[in-house]
MIPAVEX-113763 format. One record per atom (N, C-alpha, C): x negated, y negated, z negated. Coordinates in steps of 0.1 Angstrom, whole numbers, plus 2048, in hexadecimal, padded with zeros to 3 digits. Each point is the difference from the previous one (the first is absolute). Layout:
N
XYZ
...
***
This chain:
301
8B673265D
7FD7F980C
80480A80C
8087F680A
80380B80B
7F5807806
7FF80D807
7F5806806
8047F880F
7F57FC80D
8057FE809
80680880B
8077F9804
80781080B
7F580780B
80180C804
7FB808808
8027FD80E
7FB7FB806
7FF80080F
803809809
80E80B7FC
80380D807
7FD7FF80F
8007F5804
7FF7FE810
7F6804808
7F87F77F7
7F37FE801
7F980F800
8008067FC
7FF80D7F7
80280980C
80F803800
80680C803
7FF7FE814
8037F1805
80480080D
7F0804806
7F97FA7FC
7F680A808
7F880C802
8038087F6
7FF80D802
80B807807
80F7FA7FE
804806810
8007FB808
7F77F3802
7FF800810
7F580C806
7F77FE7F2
7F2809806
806812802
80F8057FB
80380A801
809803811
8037F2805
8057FE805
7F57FF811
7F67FD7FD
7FA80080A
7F880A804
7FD8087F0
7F8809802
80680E804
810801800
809805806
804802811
7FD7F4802
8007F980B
7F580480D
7F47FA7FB
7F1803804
800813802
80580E7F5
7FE80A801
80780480F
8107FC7FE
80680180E
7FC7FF80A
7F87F5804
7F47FA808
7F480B805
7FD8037F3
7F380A801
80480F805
80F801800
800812803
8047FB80E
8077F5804
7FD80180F
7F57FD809
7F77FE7F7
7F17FF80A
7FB80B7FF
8078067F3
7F38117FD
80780880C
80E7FE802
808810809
7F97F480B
7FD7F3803
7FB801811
7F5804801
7F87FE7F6
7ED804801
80180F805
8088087F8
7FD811803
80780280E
80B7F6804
8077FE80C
7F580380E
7FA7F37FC
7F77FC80E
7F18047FD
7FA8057F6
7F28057FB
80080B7FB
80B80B809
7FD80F7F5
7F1806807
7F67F980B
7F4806802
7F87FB7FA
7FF7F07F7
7F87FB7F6
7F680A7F9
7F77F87FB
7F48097FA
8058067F0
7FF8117FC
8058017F4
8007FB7F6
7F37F9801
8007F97EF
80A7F2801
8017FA80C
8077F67FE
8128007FE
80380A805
80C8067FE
8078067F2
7F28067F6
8007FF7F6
7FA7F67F3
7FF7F680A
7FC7F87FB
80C7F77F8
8097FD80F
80E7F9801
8098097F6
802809800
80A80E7FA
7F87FC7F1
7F67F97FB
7FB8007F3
8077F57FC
7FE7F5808
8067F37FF
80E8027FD
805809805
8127FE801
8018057F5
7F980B7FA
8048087F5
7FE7F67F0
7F67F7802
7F97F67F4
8107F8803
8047FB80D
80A7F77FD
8098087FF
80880A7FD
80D8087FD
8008007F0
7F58057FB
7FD8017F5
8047F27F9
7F87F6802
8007EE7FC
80F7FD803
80A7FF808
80E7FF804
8098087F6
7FD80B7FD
8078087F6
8007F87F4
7F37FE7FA
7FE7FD7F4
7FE7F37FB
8097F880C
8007F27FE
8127FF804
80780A806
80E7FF7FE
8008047F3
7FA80A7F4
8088067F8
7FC7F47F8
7F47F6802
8017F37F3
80C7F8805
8057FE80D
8087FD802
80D8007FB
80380B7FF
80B8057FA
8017FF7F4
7F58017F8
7FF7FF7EC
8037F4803
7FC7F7803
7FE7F17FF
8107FC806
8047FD807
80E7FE80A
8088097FF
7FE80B7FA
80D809800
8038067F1
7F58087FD
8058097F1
7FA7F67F2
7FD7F6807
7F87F57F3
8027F3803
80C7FE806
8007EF805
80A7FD7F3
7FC7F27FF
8007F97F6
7FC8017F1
7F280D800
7FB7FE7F5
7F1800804
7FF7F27FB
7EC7FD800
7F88067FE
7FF80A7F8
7F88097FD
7FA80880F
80B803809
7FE805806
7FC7FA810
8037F37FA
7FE7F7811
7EA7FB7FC
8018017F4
7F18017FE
7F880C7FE
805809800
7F28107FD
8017FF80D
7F08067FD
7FC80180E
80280A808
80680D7F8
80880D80E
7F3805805
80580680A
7F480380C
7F97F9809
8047F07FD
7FC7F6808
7F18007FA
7FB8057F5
7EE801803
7FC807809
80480B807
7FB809806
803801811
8107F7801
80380280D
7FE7F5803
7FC7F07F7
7FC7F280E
7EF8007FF
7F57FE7F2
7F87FE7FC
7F580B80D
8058087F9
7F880D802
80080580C
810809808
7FC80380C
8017F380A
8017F87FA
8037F180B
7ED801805
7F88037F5
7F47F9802
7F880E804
80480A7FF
7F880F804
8087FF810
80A7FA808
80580080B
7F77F7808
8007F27F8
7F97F780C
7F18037FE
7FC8087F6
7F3806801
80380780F
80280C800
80480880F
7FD7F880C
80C7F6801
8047F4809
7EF7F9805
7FD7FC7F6
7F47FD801
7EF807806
80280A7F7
7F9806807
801804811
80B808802
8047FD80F
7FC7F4805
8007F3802
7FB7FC807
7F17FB7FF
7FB8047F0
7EF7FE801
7FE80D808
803809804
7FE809807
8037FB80E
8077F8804
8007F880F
7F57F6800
7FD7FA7F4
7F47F5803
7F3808802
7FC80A7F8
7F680A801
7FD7FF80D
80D808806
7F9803814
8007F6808
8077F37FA
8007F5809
7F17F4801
7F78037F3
7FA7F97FA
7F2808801
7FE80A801
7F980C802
7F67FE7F4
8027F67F6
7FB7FD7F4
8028057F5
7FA8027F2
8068037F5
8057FA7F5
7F47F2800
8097F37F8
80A7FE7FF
8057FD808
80E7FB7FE
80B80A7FB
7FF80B80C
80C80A7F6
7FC8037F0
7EF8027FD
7FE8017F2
8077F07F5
8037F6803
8057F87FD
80E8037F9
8057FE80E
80E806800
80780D7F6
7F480A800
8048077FA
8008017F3
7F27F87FD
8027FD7F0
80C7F47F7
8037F380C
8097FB7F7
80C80B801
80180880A
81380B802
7FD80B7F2
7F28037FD
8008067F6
8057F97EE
7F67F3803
8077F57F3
80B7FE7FF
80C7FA80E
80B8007F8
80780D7FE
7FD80C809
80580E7F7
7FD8007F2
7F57FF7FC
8017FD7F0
8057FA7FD
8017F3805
8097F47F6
8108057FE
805807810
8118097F9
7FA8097F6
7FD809800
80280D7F3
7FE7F67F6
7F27F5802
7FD7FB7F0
8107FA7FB
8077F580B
80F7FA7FC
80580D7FB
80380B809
8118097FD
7F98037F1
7F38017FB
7FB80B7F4
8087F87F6
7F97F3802
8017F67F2
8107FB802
80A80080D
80A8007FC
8088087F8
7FB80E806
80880A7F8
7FA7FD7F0
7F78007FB
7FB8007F6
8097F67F9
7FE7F3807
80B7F57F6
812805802
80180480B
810802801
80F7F27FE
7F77F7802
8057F47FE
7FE7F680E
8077FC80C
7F87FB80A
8047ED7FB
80C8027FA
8017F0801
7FC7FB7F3
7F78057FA
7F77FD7F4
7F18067FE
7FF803810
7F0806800
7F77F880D
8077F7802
7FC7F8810
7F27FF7FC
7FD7F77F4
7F07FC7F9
7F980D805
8028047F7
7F980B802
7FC80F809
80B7F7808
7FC80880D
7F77F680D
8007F57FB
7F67F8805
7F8803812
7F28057F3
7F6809802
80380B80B
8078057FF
80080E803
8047F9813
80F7FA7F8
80B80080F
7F47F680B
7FA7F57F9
7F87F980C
7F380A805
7FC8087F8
7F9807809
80680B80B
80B806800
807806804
8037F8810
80A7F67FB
8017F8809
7FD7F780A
7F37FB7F7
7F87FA807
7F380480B
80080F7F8
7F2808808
80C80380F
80E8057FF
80180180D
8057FA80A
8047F57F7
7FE7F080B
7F37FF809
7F58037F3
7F37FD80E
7FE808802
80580E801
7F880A80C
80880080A
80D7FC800
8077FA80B
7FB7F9804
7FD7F37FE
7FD7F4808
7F1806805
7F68097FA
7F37FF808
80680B80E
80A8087FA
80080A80B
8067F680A
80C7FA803
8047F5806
7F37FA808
7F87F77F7
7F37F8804
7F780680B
8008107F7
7F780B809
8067FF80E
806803802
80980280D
7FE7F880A
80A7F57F6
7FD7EE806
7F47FE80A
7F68047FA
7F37FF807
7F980B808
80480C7FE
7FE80A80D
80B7F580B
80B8037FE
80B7F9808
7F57F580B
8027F97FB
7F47F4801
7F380480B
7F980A7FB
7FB806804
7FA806811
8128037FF
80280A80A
8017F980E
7FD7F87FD
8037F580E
7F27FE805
7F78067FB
7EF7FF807
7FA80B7FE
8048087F8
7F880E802
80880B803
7FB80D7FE
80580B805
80E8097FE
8077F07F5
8108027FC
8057FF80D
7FA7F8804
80B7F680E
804809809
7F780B802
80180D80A
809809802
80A8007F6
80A8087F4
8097F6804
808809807
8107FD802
8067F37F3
8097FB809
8067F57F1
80A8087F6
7FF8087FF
80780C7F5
7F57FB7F5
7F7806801
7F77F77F3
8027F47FB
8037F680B
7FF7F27FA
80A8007F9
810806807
80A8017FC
8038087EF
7F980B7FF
8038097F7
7F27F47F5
7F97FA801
7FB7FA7F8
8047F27F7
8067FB809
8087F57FD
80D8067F8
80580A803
8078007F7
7FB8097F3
7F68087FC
7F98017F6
8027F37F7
7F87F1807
7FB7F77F9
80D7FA7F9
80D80080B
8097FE7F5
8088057FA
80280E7FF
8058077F3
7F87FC7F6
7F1804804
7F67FE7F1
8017F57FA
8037F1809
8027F37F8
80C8057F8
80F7FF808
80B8047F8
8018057F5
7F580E7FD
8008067F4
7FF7F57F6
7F17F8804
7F47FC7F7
80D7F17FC
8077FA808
80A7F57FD
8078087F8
80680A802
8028067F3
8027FF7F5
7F28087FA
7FA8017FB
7FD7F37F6
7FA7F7809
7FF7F37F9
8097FC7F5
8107FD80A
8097F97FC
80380C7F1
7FF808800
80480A7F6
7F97F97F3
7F1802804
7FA7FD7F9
8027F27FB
8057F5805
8047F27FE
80A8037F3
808806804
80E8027F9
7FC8067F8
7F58077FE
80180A7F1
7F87F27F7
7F87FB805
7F47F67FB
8097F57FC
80A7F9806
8067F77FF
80D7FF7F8
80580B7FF
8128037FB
7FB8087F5
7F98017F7
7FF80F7F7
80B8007F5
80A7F67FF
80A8037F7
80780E80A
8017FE80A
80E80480D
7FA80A806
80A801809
7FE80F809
7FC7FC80D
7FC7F8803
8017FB80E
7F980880B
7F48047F8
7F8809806
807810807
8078057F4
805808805
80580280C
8077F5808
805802811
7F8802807
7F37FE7FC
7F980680F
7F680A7F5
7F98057FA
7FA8087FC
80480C801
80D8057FD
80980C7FE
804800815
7FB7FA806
800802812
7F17FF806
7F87FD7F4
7F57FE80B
7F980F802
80180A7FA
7FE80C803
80280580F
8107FC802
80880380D
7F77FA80F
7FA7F57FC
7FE7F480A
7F3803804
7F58087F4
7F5805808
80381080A
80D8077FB
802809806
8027FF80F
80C7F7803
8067F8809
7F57FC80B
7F87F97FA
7F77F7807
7F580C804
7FB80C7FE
7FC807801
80580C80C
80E8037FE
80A807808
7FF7F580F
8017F57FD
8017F680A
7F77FF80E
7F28017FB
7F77FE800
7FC810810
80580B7F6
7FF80C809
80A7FE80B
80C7FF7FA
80880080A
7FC7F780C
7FD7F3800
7FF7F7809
7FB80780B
7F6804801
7FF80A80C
801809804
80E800800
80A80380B
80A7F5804
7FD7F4800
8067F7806
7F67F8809
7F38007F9
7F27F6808
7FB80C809
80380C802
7F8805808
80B805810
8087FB802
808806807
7FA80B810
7F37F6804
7FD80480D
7FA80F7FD
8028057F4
7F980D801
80B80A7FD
7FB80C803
80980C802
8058087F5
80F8017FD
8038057F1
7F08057F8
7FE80C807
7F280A7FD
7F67F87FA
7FC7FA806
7F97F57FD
8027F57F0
80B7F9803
8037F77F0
80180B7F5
806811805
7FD8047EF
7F58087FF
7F6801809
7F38027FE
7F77F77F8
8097F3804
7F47F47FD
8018017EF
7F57F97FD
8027FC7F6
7F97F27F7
8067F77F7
7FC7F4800
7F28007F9
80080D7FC
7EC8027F7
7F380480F
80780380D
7F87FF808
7F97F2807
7F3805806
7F77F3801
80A7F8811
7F97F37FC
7FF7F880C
801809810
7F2809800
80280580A
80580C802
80680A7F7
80A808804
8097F9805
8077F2800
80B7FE804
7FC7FB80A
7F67FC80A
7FD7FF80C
7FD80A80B
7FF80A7F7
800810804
810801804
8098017F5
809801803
80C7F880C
7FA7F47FE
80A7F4809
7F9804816
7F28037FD
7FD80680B
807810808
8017FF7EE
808818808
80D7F9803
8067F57FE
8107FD804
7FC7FA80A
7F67F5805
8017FD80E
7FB80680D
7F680B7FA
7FF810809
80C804803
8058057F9
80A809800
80880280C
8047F7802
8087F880B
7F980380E
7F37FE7FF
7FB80580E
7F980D7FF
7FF8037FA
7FE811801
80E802803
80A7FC7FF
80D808803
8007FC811
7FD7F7803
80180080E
7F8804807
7EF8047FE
7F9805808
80480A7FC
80780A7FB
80680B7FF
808801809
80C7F5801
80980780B
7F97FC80D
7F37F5803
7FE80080E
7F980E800
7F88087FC
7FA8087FD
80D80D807
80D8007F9
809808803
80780280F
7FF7F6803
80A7F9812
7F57FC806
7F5805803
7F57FB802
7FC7F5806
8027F67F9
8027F0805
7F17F97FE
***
């Protein structure tokens, strides 16, 4: 009896798209890292090393997802054996995908913290970013263990929906979280605070959906296609996309804060409170008149 044919398509086209974007997305990421050091070399140290951690997790993940690239598309194309072992792909999508948007994560339960001046909620947050960090190592373990991806979908079940599902919703709460300071800020002591906050908050909410759509859809595709690769086009990028959205995120302010003085935006920083930045938006509308009771002060006017 004939065996039925192999779905090479199905198979092979989406893991290079996912090589292909995740290619794509790094390019992306080294021009936000050289503008962050650009316009924030007075940034706070840890956060500088914070970003320099980030780039280093994704240099690593980009290497080791060209060299499956290459086994697969280059020194192993057209033998199946090799379009299904799993390579390094346990280690560079599962794993650092889900120890990154850990990071990602936490950074901004670290923004709800001082926005919320509560502990609930970031403790939330932090426990589902902790669950689906487990849920990647638990996927990359048991994939490497099986070594088979397009005959281990089953049985990676378990693993990948916790993975991917825990950081759908710490996205969406962190998103929600926001949502509702956002909301917020239109009656209490947000409103006081330059629209750089509103601005830099709204766009928080939507990178964090972005991810968490994601995320979802990934999860759709692994849940719904488990003969196929489908999944693979966005999982093997979603690493990049909490980077990105992260990089994004810092950078923005230096576009929302213009009325303040170089000195100033790389002083600032986006982990400071509400009212340092009323502090600050005040030293830029001083400024200006201290410079002129100076010069009446000088021509004695």
């Amino acid at each position: 009896m004939d065996q039925p044919a192999i779905p090479l398509g199905k198979l092979a086209v989406p893991m290079l798209l996912g090589h292909f974007m995740n290619v794509g997305l790094f390019g992306v990421l080294c021009v936000q890292v050289f503008l962050y050091f650009q316009a924030f070399s007075k940034d706070h140290l840890w956060v500088k090393c914070f970003v320099a951690w980030i780039t280093f997790i994704e240099i690593v993940q980009t290497v080791l997802v060209m060299i499956d690239g290459v086994r697969v598309f280059g020194t192993g194309w057209g033998n199946l054996d090799e379009l299904g072992a799993v390579g390094m792909m346990w280690f560079s999508v599962p794993i650092l995908t889900s120890i990154l948007s850990l990071f990602a994560q936490l950074f901004f339960t670290w923004r709800i913290l001082i926005l919320s001046k509560a502990i609930w909620m970031p403790t939330v947050v932090l426990l589902v970013s902790i669950v689906q960090c487990v849920g990647g190592i638990w996927t990359g373990a048991k994939a490497h263990q099986l070594n088979d991806y397009m005959n281990s979908q089953q049985q990676l079940f378990a693993a990948v929906s916790v993975w991917l599902g825990g950081a759908a919703t710490a996205d969406l709460i962190i998103a929600g979280s926001l949502l509702f300071y956002l909301h917020q800020s239109q009656t209490d002591d947000l409103a006081s605070a330059s629209p750089m906050y509103v601005k830099v908050l709204r766009l928080i909410i939507e990178t964090g959906l972005l991810c968490a759509v994601i995320a979802v859809l990934d999860l759709i595709l692994f849940l719904v296609f488990r003969r196929y690769n489908y999944h693979f086009a966005l999982s093997t990028a979603l690493c990049k996309l909490y980077s990105n959205s992260l990089l994004v995120v810092l950078n923005s302010r230096a576009f929302v804060r213009r009325g303040l003085s170089t000195n100033d935006i790389n002083t600032f920083s986006l982990l400071d409170t509400p009212s340092m930045d009323v502090r600050l938006r005040n030293m830029a509308i001083d400024e200006p008149r201290k410079s002129i009771h100076d010069l009446r002060s000088r021509f004695g006017s």
